[in-house]
C-alpha positions in Angstrom: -6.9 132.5 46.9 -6.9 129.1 48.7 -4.9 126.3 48.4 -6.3 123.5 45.9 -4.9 120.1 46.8 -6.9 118.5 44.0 -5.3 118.0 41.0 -4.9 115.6 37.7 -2.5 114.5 35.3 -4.1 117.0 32.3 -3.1 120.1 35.0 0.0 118.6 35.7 2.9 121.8 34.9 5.8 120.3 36.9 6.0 116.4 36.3 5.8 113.6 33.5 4.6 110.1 33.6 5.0 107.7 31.4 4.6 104.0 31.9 6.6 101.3 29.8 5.0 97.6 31.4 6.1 96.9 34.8 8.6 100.1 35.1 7.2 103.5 35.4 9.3 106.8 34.8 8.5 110.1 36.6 10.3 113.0 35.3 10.7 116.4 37.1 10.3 118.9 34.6 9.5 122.4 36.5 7.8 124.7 35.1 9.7 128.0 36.2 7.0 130.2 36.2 4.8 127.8 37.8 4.9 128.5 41.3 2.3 129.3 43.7 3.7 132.4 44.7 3.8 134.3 41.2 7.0 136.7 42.4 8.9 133.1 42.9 10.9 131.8 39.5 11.3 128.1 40.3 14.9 127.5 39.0 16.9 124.2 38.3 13.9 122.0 39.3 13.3 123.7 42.9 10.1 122.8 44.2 6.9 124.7 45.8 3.7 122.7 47.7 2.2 122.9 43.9 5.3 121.0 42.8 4.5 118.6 45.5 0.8 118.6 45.3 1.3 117.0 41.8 4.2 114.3 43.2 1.7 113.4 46.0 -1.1 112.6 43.1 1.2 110.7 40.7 2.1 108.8 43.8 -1.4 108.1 44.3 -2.3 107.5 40.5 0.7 104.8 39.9 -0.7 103.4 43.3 -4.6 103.0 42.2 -4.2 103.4 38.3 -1.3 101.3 37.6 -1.6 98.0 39.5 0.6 96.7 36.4 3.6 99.0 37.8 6.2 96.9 39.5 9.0 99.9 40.1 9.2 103.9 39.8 12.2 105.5 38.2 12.3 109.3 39.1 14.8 111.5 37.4 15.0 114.7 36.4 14.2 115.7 32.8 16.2 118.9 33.2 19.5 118.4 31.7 22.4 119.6 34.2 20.4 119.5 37.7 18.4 116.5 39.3 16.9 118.8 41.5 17.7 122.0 43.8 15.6 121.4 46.4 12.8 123.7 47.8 12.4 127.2 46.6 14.6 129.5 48.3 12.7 132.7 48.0 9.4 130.8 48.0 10.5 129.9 51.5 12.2 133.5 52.9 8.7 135.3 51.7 6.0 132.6 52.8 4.7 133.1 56.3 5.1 130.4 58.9 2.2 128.9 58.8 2.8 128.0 54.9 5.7 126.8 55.4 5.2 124.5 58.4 2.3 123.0 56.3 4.3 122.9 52.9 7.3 120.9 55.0 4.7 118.5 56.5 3.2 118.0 53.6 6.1 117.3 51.6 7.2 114.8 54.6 3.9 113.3 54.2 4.3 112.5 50.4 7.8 110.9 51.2 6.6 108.8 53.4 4.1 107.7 50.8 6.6 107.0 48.6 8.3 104.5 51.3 4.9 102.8 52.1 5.0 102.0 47.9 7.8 100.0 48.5 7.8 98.6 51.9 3.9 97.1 51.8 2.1 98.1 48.0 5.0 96.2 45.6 5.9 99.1 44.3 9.6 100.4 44.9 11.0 103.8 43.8 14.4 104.4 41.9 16.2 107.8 41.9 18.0 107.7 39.3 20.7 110.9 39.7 22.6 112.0 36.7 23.3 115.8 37.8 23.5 117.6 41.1 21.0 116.5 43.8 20.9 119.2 46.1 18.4 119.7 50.1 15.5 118.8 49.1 16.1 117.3 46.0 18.4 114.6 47.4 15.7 114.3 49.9 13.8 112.9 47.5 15.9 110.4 46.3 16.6 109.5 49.9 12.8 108.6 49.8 13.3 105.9 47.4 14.2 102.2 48.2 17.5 102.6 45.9 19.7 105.4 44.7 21.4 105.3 41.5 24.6 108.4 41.1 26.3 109.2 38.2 30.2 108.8 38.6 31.3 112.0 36.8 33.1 115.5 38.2 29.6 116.9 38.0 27.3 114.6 39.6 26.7 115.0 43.9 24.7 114.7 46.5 24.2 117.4 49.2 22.4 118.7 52.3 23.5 122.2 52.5 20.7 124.3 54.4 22.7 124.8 57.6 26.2 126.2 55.6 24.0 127.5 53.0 20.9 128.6 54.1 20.8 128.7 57.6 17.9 125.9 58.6 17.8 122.2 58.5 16.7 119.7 56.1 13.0 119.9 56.2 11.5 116.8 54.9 13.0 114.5 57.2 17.0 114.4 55.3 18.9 114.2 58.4 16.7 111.2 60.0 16.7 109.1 56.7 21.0 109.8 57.0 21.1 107.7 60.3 17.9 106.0 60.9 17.3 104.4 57.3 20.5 104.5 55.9 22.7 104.0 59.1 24.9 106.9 58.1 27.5 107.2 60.9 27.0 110.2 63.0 30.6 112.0 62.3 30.1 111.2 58.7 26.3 113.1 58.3 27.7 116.0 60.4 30.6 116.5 58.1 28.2 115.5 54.7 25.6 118.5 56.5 28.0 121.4 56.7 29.8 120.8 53.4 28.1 122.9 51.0 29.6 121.6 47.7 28.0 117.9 49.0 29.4 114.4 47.9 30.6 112.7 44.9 31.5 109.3 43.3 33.6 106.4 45.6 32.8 108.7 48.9 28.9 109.2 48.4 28.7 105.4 47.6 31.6 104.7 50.5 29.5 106.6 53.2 26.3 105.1 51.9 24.8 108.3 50.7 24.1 106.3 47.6 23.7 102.5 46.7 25.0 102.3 43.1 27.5 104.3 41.3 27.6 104.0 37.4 29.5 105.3 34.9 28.2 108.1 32.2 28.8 105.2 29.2 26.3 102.5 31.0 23.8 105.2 32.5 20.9 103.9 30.6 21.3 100.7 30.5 22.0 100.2 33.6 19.2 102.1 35.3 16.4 100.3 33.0 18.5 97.1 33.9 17.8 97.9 37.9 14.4 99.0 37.6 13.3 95.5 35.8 15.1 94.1 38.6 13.4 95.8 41.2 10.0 95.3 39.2 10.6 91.3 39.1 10.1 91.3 43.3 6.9 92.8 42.9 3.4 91.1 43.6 1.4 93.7 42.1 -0.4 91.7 39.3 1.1 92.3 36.0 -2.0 91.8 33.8 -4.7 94.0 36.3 -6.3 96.9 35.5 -6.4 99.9 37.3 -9.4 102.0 38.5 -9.8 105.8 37.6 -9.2 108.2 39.7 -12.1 110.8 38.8 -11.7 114.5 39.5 -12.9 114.4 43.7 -16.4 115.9 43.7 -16.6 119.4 46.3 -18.5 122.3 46.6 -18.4 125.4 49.0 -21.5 127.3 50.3 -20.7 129.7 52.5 -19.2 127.9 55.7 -20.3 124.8 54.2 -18.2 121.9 52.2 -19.3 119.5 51.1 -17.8 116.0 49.2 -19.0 112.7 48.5 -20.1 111.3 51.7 -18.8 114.0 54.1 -20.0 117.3 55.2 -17.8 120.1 57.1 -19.8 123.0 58.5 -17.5 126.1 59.7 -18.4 127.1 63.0 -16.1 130.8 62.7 -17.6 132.6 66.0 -16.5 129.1 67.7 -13.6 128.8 66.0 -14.0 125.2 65.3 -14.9 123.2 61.6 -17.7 119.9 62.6 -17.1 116.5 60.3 -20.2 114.7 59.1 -18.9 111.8 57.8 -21.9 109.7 56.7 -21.5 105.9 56.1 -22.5 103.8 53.3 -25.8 103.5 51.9 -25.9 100.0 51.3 -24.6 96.2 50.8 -20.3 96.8 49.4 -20.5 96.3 45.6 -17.2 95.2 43.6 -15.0 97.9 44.2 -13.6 97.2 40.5 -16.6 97.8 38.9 -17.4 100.9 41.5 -14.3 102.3 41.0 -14.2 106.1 42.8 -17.9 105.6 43.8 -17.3 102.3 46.1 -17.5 103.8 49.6 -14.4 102.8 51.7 -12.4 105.0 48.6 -14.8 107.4 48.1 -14.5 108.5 52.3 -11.2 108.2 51.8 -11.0 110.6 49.2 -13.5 112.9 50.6 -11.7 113.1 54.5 -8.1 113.2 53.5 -8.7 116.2 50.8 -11.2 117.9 54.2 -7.9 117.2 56.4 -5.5 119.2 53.6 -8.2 122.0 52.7 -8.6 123.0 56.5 -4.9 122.5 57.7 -3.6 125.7 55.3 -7.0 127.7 54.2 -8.5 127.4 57.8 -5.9 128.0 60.1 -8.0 130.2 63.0 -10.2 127.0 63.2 -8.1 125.2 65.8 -10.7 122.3 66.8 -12.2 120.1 64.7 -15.4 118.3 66.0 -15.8 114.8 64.3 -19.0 113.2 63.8 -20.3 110.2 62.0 -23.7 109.2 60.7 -25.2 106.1 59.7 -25.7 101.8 60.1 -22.6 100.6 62.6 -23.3 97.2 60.3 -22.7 98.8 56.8 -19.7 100.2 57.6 -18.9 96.5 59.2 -19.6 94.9 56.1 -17.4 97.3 53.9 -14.6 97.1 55.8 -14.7 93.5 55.4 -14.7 93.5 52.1 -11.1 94.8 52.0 -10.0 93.3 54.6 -9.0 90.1 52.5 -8.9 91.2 49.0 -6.6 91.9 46.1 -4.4 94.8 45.3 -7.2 97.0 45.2 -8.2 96.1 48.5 -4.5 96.5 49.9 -4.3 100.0 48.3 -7.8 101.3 50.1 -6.7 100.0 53.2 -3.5 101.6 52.7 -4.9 105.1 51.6 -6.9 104.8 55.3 -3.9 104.6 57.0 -2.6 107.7 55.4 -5.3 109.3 55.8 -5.7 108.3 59.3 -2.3 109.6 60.1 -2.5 113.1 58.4 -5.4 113.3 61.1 -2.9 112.2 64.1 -0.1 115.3 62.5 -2.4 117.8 61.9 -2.3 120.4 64.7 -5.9 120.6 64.9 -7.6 119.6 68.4 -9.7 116.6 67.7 -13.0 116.1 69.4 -15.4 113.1 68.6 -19.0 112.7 69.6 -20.8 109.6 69.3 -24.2 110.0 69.5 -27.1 108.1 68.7 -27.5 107.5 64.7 -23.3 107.5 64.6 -21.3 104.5 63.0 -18.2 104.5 65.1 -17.2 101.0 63.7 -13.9 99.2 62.6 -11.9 101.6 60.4 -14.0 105.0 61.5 -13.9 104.2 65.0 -9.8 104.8 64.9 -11.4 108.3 64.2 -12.8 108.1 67.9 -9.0 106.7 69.2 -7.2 109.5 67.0 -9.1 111.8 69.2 -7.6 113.9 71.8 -11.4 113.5 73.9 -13.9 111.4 73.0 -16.9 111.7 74.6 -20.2 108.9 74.0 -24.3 109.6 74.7 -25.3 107.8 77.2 -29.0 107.3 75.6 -31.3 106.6 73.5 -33.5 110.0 72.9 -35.8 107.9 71.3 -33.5 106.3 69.1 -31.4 103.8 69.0 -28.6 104.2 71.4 -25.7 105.7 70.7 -22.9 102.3 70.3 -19.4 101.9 69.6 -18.4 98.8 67.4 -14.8 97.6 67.3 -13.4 94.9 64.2 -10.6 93.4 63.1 -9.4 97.1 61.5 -8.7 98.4 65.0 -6.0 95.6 65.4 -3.4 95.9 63.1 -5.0 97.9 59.8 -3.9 101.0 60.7 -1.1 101.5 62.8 0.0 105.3 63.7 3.6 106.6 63.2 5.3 105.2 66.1 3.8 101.7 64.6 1.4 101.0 67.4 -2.7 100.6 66.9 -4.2 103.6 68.5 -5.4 101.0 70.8 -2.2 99.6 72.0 -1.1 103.9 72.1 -4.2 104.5 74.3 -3.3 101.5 76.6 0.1 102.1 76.3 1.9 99.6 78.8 -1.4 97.5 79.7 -1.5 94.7 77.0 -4.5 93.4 79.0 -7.1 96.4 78.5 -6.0 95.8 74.5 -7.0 91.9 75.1 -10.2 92.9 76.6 -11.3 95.3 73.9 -10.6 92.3 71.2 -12.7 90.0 73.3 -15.2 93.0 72.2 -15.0 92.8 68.2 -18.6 93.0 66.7 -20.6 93.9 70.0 -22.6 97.0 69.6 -20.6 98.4 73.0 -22.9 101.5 74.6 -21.6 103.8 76.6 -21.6 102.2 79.7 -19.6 98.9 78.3 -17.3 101.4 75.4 -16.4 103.2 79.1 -15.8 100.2 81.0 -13.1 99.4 78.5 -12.0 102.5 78.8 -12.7 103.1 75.0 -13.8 106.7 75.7 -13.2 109.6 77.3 -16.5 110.2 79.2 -20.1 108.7 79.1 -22.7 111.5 79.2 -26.0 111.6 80.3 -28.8 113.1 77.9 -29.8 115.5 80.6 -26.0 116.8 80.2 -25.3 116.1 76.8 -25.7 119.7 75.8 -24.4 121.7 78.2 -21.1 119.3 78.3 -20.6 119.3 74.9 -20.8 123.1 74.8 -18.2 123.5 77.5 -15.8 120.9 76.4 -16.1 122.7 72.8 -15.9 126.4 74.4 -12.7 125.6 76.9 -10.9 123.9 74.0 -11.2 126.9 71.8 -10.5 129.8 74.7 -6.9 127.8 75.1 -3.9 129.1 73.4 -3.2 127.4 70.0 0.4 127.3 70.5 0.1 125.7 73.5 -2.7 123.0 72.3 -0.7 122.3 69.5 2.6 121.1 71.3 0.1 119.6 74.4 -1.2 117.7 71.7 1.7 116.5 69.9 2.9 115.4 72.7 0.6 113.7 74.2 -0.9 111.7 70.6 2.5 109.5 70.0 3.1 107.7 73.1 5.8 104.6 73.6 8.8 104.2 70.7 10.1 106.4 68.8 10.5 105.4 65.1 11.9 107.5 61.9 8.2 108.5 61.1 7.7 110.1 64.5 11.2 111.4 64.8 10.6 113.3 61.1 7.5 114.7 62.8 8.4 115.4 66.2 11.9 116.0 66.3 12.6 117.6 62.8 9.6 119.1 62.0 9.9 121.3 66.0 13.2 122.0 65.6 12.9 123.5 61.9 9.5 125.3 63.0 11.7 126.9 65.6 14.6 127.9 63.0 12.2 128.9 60.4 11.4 131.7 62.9 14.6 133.4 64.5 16.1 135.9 62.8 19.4 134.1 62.0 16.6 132.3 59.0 14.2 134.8 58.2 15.4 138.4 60.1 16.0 141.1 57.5 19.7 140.0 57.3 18.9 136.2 57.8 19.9 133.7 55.5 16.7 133.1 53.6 15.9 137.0 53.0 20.2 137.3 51.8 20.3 134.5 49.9 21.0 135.1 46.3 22.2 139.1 47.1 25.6 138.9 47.5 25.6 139.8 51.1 26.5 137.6 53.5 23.7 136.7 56.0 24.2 137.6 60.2 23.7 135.3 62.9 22.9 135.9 66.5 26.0 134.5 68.1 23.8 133.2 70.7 23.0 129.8 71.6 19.5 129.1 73.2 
């Protein structure tokens, strides 16, 4: 059955919410038998993608529905355990492609949680009363502060490569040194220690920022949540919009959502994006709610981008298409561009949304064509493309045009915290300069390839015929090797945490997750929990 990533509070097995003025709590409850995988009891609060497909949407809800919400307290209402991490058997049965998707994923939603508090206002508090333990400390490493508990019972711990043979999966071991400037001896000896860290050395070693003692628990974790709420500029007396159940239906090798159409091409191995612009003049987006465009494309392309990544896996390329007035889509980004918190969070969701596009391993092929509306914020889909290629005429419309705006400067940077335009002219700050000098021109393809904005202008005599081949090479490739081409080749110049979590962690656990050492018949994963002691190759590769 596939994979829903849709989801509301009123389906909700795993989590609680409740909201108290400007502090939020969100408690991990989970459900045992509510796992995706039906054979896989989810003990002392271990975690499944359907664990984390409801986190992502409370992070999203306490984003869009809570503007009042200053800070996030998450604990654990499980008494005894804050959280065990992710689902050992859930991981030794999965296949690989489910659980390469179910770690990016879950890296994804972290991140999310760390954009809350760095740009929306809105800073997250673990608050850690009882063992915190892979995953589940990996979660608290994802907020901006970490409370412990200084009892005998209370630690923190990263145990997969003792205890389980891989490494922490959603991004533990770059958060030790690159965010919390954990010293390198330290975080090897904190990684292979099983039993983890408690009390004066987790808060000596930085593991965590605040020890208290059982008798002032409470108090002091409301006392620290108020405080974090008080640096917040999310507007105290605002009211949040709903976020409505997101609108699909599935005919066939059709999808469609509000706005945006994906037709599965399965002979060509390939899924085509018809996103469609809007119909008209921006309204209020307070009094549109859901139904305001900028949101509702949002909405529509980022739940297309989870849907395909782990239902559709033998679809490898994804064409991307727009439709619609270049001028609309103009106009709405401007009204966002300088707005309230609302404003802020839609511009924030696109560059989410944007960036699951530049991590999925998907190749990416845009076509503008006559009747497209490649402008400001759906251009970047043109520049998150690994080819781009632009009709050079009109075919009695319009010609096809490229428009830039102020959204491809700055809005929506990728991981490695360039634009895509300063990635794509990586090292010539000039052909960046030039394209600005371009904001609001209808650019066709002679001027979009002057400024090297595309790939390849085509004539309409060849428009066919090159499109076909481009489409028909790219899917006779190898995935495997189109997937690390292209992850390469997308996150050009520095390395931050963000791409490290993705390109270093993420390669080196997909390559654990598959030697037998992990997942062999007497691998850690399949062993784990019988009594027998797991065997490892001895060799080092």
């Amino acid at each position: 059955m596939p994979i829903d990533f849709r989801t509301e509070p009123a389906r909700w097995r795993h989590w609680h919410l409740d909201v108290d003025g400007r502090v939020a709590t969100l408690s991990m409850d989970v459900d045992p038998a509510g796992g995706i995988f039906p054979d896989c009891e989810l003990k002392l609060n271990s975690y499944d993608l359907g664990v984390d497909i409801e986190l992502a949407d409370a992070v999203q809800r306490l984003r869009f529905e809570h503007p009042e919400v200053g800070a996030v307290v998450l604990r654990s209402a499980k008494p005894g355990i804050f959280c065990a991490g992710a689902n050992i058997r859930m991981l030794g049965r999965a296949d690989h492609a489910h659980k390469v998707n179910f770690c990016k994923f879950t890296n994804e939603t972290r991140l999310a949680i760390e954009e809350a508090a760095e740009v929306s206002g809105q800073p997250w508090l673990a608050a850690v009363a009882a063992p915190a333990a892979g995953g589940g400390y990996e979660l608290a490493l994802a907020c901006a502060h970490i409370m412990l508990v200084d009892d005998r019972r209370a630690t923190v711990a990263l145990p997969e490569v003792p205890l389980l043979g891989v490494l922490p999966a959603t991004g533990g071991l770059t958060r030790l040194t690159d965010k919390r400037r954990i010293r390198r001896d330290r975080a090897d000896v904190f990684c292979t220690t099983e039993e983890g860290v408690r009390g004066r050395r987790a808060l000596e070693w930085s593991l965590v920022d605040e020890l208290v003692p059982p008798s002032k628990w409470d108090a002091a974790v409301a006392a620290r949540a108020a405080a974090l709420a008080a640096t917040s500029d999310r507007p105290a007396a605002a009211r949040g919009i709903a976020l409505t159940p997101l609108q699909r239906s599935i005919a066939g090798d059709t999808i469609t959502w509000p706005h945006l159409t994906v037709t599965l091409d399965r002979p060509g191995r390939r899924a085509i994006f018809l996103l469609r612009g809007p119909d008209g003049a921006p309204g209020d987006p307070h009094a549109e709610g859901v139904a305001f465009w900028p949101l509702a494309a949002a909405r529509a392309l980022d739940d297309a981008i989870l849907h395909l990544r782990v239902n559709e896996p033998e679809l490898g390329l994804w064409v991307l298409r727009t439709e619609g007035d270049p001028g609309l889509v103009a106009a709405a980004d401007a009204a966002i561009a300088a707005g309230d918190w609302l404003a802020r969070e839609i511009r924030l969701f696109w560059r989410r949304v944007l960036k699951r596009l530049d991590v999925s391993s998907r190749s990416l092929v845009a076509l503008i064509e006559p009747g497209s509306c490649f402008a400001g914020t759906l251009a970047e889909l043109a520049f998150a493309a690994d080819r781009c290629l632009m009709h050079a005429g009109a075919s009695g419309n319009a010609p096809a045009t490229l428009r830039l705006g102020a959204a491809n400067f700055g809005a929506c940077p990728m991981g490695n915290g360039l634009t895509r335009l300063e990635t794509r002219f990586l090292g010539a700050p000039e052909a960046v300069a030039a394209a600005r000098e371009a904001i609001g021109q209808a650019l066709d393809a002679e001027a979009a390839e002057a400024l090297g904005l595309v790939t390849e202008a085509v004539d309409p005599i060849d428009w066919e015929d090159t499109v076909r081949l481009l489409l028909d090479e790219r899917a006779s490739f190898s995935p495997d090797a189109l997937s690390a081409l292209e992850a390469n080749l997308r996150f050009a110049g520095p390395e931050t945490m963000e791409t490290r979590i993705f390109g270093r962690l993420s390669a080196w656990q997909n390559w654990v997750f598959q030697r037998p050492s992990a997942v062999g018949e007497a691998g850690a994963l399949r062993r784990y929990g019988s009594g027998t002691r797991p065997e490892f190759d001895p060799a080092r590769v």
